[in-house]
VMD Tcl script that draws the C-alpha trace (Angstrom):
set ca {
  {-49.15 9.32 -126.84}
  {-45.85 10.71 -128.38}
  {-44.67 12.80 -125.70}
  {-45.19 10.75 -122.85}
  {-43.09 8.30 -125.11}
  {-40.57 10.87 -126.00}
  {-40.65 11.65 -122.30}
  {-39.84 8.53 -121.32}
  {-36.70 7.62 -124.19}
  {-35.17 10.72 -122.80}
  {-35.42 9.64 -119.30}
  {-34.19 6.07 -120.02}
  {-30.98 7.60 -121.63}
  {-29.98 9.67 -118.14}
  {-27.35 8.03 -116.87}
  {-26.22 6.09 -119.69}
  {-24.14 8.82 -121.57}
  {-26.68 9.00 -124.25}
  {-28.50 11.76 -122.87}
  {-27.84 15.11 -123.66}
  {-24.34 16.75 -123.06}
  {-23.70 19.90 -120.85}
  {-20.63 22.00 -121.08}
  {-18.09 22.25 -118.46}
  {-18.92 24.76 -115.47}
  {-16.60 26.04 -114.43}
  {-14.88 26.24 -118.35}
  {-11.32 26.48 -118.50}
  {-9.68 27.88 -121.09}
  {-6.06 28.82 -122.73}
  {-4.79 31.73 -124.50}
  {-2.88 32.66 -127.28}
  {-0.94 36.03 -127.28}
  {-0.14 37.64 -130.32}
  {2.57 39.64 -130.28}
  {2.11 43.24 -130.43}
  {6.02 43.39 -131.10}
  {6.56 45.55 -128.26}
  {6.93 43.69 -125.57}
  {6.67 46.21 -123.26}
  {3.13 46.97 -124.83}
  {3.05 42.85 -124.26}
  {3.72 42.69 -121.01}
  {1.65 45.62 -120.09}
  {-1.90 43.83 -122.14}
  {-1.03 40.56 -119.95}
  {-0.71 42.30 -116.99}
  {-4.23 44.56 -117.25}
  {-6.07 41.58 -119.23}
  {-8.59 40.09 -116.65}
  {-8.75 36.77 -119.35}
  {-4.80 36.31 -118.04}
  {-5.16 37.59 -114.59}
  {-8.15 35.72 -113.42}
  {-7.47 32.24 -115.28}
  {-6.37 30.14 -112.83}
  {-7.74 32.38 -109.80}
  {-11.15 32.76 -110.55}
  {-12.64 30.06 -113.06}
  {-16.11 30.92 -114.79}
  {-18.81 29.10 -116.70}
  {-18.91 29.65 -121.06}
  {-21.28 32.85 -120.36}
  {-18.89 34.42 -117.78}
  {-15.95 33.46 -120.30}
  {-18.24 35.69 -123.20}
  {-18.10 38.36 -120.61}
  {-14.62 38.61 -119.31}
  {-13.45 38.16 -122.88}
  {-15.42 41.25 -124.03}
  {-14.65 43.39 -120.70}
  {-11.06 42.81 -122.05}
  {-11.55 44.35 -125.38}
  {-11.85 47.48 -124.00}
  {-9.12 47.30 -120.99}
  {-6.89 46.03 -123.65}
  {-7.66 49.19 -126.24}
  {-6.65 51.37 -123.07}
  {-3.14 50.10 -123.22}
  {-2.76 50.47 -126.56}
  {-4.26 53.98 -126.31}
  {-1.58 54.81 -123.37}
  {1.43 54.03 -125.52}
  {0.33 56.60 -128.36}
  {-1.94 54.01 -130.31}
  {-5.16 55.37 -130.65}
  {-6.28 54.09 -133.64}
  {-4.88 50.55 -132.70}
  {-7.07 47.34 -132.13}
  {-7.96 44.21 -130.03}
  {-9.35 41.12 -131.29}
  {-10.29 38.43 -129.44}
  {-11.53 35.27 -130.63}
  {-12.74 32.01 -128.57}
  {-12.52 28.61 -130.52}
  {-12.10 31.08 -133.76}
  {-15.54 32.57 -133.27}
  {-15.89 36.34 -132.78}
  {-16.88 37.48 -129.30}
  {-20.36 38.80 -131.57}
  {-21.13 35.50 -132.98}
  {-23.98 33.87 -131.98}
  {-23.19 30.71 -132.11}
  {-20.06 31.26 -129.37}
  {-22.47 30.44 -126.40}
  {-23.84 27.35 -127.96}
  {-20.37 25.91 -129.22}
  {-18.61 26.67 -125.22}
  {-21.89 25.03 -123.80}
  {-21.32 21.74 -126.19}
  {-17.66 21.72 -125.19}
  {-17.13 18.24 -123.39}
  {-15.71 18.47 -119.85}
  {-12.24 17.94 -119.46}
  {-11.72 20.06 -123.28}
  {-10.14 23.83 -122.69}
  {-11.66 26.80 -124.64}
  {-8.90 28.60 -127.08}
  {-8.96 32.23 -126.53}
  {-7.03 34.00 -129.19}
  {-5.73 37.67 -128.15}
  {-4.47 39.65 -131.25}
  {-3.51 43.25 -130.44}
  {-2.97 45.82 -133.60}
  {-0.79 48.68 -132.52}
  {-1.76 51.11 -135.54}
  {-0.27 54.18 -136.74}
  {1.77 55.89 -133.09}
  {0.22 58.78 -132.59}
  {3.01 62.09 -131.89}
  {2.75 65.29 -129.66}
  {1.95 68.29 -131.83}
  {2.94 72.09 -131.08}
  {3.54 72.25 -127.39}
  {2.88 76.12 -126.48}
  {3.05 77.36 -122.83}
  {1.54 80.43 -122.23}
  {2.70 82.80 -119.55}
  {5.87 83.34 -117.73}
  {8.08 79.91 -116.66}
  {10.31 79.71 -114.41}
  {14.03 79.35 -116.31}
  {14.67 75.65 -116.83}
  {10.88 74.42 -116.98}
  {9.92 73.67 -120.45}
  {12.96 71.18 -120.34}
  {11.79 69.37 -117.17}
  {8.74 68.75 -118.64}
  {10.27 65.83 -120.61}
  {8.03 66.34 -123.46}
  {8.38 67.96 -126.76}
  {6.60 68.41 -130.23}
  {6.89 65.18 -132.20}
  {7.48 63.05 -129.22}
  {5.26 59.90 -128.92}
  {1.79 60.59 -127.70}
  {2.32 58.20 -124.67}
  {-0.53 58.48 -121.71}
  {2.24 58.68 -118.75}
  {4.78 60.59 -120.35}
  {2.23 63.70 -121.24}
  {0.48 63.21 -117.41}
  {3.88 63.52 -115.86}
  {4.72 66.58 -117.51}
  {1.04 68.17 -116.01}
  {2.33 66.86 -113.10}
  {5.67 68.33 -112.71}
  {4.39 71.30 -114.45}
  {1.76 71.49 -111.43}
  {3.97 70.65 -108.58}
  {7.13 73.13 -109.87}
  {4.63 75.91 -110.10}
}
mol new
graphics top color blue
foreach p $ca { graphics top sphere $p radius 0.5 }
foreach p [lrange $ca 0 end-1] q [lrange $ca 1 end] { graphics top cylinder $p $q radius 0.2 }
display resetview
């Protein structure tokens, strides 16, 4: 006799606010940048993070949040990776739980509607990583190691060493 009891307290609270409470869907959230202090390295995480991008655009329930948040983890490395930062980081935290924490789910679900999520975005450059011994084997064309715009102990940036292939390619 219990249950149908039990049954019947929960039904009688529907309505009144008593009843249980059911995060917001779609959940909107904020963010907090840390500073990478580069702020072209800033500007670039913004610009590639889907957290930023899709905000406003493109809301999503607490589990979507989870998702986007850790689909940005590794976008974000990629940036940090293309300015010669390859053993760099990116931490992201939602209402100071860690993206692996179980209870993150449970805590956005029991968010009341109308409250914002806190995503926290903190990039770690890391040690920048430099070009070693640049050696070009076979005969150049005078002129063509300089074009290249890269040289031994430069920084190991992503677009700097792709444009030298691709001058390298094209002046060939």
């Amino acid at each position: 006799m219990l249950v149908p009891l039990a049954a019947l307290a929960v039904f009688a609270c529907a309505g009144t606010g008593l009843g249980p409470a059911y995060g917001a869907d779609p959940q909107p959230y904020k963010i907090e940048w840390v500073s990478s202090n580069s702020g072209n390295i800033d500007s670039l995480l913004k610009a590639t993070s889907q957290l930023e991008q899709l905000r406003t655009t493109a809301p999503t329930d607490p589990f979507g949040l989870i998702a986007r948040a850790r689909g940005d983890v590794n976008r974000l490395q990629s940036v940090l990776e293309s300015f010669g930062y390859y053993e760099g980081g990116i931490v992201i935290t939602i209402n100071g739980l860690a993206l692996a924490d179980a209870k993150l789910a449970d805590t956005l679900i029991a968010l009341p509607k109308g409250n914002d999520a806190r995503v926290k975005i903190t990039p770690t450059r890391g040690p920048l990583f430099h070009v070693g011994t640049i050696e070009l084997k076979g005969t150049l064309p005078p002129g063509m190691e300089r074009k290249l715009k890269v040289s031994s102990g430069a920084p190991a940036a992503a677009a700097d060493i792709l444009a030298a292939g691709t001058t390298l390619q094209s002046d060939l």
